[in-house]
C-alpha positions in Angstrom: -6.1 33.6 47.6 -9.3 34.1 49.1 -12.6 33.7 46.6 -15.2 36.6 47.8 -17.4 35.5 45.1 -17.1 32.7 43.0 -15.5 35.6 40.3 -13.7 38.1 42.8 -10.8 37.1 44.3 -8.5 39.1 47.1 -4.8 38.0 47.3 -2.0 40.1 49.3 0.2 39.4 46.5 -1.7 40.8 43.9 -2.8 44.3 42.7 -1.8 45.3 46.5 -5.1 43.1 48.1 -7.5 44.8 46.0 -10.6 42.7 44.7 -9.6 41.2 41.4 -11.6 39.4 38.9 -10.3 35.8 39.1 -7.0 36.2 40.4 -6.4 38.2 37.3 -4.2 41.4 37.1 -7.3 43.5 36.5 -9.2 44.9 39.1 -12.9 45.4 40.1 -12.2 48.9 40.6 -11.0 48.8 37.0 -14.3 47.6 35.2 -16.3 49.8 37.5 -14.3 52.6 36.7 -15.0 52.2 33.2 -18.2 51.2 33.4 -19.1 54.6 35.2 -17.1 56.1 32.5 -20.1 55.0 30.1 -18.1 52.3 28.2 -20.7 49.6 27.7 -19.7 46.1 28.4 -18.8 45.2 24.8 -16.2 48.2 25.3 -14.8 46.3 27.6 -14.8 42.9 26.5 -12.7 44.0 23.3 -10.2 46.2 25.9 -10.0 43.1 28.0 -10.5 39.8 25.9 -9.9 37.3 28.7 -12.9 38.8 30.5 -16.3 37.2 30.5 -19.6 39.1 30.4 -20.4 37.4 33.9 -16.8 38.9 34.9 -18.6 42.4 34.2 -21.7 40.9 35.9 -19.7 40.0 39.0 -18.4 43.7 39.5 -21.6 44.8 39.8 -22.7 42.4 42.1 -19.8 43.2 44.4 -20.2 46.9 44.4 -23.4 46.1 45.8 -23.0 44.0 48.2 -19.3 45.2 49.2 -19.6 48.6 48.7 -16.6 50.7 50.1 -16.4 51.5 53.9 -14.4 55.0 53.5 
């Protein structure tokens, strides 16, 4: 498992090498996905109890400084 952040994780083995949020099943692509949706962070907090606001936090951070290269 390689740590891209000390929240977003990337592991072959998991979620097919996307980023994950600490080498959980649930990917960054996931909470951004809602989150451009317009659920609000509380939305997903209660959809995803394991999550931690700075989970959320750490999405955002990596869509900016990872942003996709397609």
């Amino acid at each position: 498992m390689t740590y891209l952040t000390d929240r977003i994780t990337v592991s072959e083995g998991l979620c097919n090498g996307k980023p994950t949020i600490r080498g959980m099943r649930i990917t960054v692509q996931t909470v951004l996905g809602f989150l451009r949706a317009g659920d609000t962070k509380a939305d997903i907090l209660v959809a995803y109890p394991f999550l931690e606001p700075e989970d959320i936090d750490a999405c955002l951070d990596y869509a900016i400084h990872f942003p996709r290269s397609n």
